[in-house]
C-alpha positions as CSV (number, residue, x, y, z in Angstrom):
1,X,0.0,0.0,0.0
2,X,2.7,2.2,0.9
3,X,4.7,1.9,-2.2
4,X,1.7,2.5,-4.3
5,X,1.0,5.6,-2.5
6,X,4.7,6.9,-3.1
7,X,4.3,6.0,-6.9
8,X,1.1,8.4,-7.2
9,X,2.4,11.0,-5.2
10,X,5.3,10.9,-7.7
11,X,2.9,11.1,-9.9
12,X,0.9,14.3,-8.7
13,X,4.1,15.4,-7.8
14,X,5.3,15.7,-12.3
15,X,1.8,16.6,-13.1
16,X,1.9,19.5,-10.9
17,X,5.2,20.7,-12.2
18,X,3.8,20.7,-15.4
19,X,0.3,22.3,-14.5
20,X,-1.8,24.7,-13.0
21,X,-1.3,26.2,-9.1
22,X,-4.6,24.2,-8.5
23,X,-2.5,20.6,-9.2
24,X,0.6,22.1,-7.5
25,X,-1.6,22.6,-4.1
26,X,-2.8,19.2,-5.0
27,X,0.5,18.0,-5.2
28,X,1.7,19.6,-1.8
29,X,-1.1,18.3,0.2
30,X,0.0,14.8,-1.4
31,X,3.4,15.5,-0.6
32,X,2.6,16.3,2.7
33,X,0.7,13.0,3.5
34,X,3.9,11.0,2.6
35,X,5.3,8.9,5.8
36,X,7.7,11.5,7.7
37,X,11.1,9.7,6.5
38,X,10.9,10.1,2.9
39,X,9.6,13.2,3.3
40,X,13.0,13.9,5.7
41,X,15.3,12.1,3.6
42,X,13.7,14.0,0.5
43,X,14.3,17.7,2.4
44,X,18.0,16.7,3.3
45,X,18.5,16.2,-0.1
46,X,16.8,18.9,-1.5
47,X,18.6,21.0,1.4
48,X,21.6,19.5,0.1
49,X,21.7,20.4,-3.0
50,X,20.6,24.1,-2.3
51,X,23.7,24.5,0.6
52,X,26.0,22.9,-2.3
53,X,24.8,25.8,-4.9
54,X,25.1,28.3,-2.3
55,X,28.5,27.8,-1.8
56,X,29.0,27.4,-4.9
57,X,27.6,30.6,-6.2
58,X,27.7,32.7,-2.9
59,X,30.7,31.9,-1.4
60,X,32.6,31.1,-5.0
61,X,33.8,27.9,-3.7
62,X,35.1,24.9,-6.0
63,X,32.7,21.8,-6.1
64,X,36.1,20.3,-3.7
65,X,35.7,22.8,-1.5
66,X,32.1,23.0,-1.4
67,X,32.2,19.1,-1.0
68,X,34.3,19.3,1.7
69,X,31.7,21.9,3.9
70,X,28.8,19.7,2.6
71,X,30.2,16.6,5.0
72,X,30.8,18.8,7.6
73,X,27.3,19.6,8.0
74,X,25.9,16.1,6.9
75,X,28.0,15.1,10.2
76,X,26.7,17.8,12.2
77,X,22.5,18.1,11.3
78,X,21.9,16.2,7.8
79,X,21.2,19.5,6.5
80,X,18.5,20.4,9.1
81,X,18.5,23.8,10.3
82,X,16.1,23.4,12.8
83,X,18.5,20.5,14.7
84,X,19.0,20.7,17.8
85,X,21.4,18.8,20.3
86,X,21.6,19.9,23.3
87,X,22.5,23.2,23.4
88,X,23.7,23.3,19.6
89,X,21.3,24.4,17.2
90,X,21.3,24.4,13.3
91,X,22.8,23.3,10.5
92,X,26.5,23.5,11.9
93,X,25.4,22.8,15.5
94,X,26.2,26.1,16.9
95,X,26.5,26.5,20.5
96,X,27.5,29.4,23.3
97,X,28.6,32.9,21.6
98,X,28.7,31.6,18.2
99,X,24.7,30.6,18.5
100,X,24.0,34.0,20.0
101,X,25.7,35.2,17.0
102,X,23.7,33.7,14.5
103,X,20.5,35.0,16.1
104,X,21.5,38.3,16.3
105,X,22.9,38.3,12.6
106,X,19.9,37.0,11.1
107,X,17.5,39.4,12.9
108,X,19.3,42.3,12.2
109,X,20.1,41.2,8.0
110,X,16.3,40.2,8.2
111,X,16.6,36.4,8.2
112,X,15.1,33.7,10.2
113,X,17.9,32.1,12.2
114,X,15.8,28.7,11.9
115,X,16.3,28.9,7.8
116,X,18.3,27.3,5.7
117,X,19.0,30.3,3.9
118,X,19.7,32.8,6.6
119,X,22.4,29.9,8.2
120,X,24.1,29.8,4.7
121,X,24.6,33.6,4.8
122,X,25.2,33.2,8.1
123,X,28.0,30.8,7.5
124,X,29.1,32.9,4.8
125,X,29.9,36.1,6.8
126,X,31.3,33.8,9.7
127,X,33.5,32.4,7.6
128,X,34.9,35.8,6.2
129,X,34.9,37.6,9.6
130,X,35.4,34.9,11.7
131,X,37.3,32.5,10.3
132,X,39.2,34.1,7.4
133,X,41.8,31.4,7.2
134,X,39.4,28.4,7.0
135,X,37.7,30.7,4.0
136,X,41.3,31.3,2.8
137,X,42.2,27.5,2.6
138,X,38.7,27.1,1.2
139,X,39.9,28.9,-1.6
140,X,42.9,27.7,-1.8
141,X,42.2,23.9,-2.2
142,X,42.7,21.9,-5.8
143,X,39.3,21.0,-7.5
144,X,40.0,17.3,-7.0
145,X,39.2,14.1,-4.8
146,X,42.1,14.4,-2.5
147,X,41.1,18.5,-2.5
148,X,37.5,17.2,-1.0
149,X,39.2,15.3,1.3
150,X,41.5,18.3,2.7
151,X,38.2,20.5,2.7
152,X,36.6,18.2,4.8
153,X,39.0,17.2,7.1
154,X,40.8,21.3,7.3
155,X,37.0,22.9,7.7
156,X,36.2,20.0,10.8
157,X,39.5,20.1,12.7
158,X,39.5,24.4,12.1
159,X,35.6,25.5,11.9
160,X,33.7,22.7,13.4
161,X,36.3,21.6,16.6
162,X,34.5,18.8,16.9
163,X,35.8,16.4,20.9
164,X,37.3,14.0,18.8
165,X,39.4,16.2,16.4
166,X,41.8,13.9,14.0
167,X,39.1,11.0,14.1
168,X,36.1,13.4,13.2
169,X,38.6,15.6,10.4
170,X,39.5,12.1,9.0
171,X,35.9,10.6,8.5
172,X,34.7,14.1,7.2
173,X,37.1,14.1,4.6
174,X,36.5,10.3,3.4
175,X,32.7,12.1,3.4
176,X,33.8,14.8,1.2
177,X,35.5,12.1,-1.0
178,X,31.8,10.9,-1.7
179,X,30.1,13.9,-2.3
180,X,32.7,15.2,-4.9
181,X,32.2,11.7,-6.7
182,X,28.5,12.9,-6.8
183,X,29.0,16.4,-7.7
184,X,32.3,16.4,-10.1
């Protein structure tokens, strides 16, 4: 039953993207009903791919380089912004001061600090201001596999600080590895 649902909510889904805004509220609604872990899986992929061409095209990053933040926050919230553990929040689990920070930046350049767009700028001016030599290397960093894997593992062990530093940098960049084998 399930999978027959799935097939004509794919359906609706292609009919509204070729029809009216009738269908396409149709279509929502359908989407909507589907079981809450496709429709999670589907918004981490979709949330994915809008982070990727945001760095890409905001932040002027290489697809390396932009592979290499992409596993960093796959680790962190599978591209949720509203994730929360404990007292980190967002798509690159910030906590203490640098939490604060993203609130107050978002207000005051008229984002939500719960959206995915307003923790990509966010990330963006961090990055510049904050962290200039993590945006530096960013930059910096051949548009290869082995330049995924450096993005992944420098942006962890310098941005994210993860307890478990080398371990955490190492797995992110194998992560990276993946993404640019997607994205290339």
């Amino acid at each position: 039953m399930k999978s027959i649902f799935k097939k004509i909510t794919v359906l609706v889904l292609l009919i509204a993207s070729l029809s009216s805004p009738l269908t396409s509220y149709a279509a929502t609604t359908a989407q909507t009903s589907v079981s809450s872990s496709s429709t999670a899986t589907t918004t981490a992929e979709s949330n994915e791919h809008k982070v990727f061409v945001f760095l890409k095209k905001h932040c002027k990053l290489n697809t390396a380089a932009a592979c290499g933040v992409l596993a960093n926050i796959k680790r962190e919230s599978s591209f949720n912004p509203k994730a929360s553990s404990g007292s980190c929040y967002g798509i690159c689990q910030w906590t203490g001061s640098r939490k604060s920070a993203l609130k107050s930046w978002c207000k005051k350049h008229g984002y939500s600090s719960s959206s995915l767009k307003g923790q990509c700028y966010y990330l963006k001016h961090e990055l510049k201001c904050s962290y200039p030599k993590v945006w530096k290397y960013l930059h910096k960093v051949s548009n290869s596999k082995s330049g995924a894997y450096d993005a992944g593992y420098y942006f962890c062990y310098h941005f994210e600080r993860p307890a478990r530093k080398s371990s955490s940098s190492r797995t992110r960049g194998e992560i990276a590895q993946t993404y640019y084998k997607k994205y290339k």
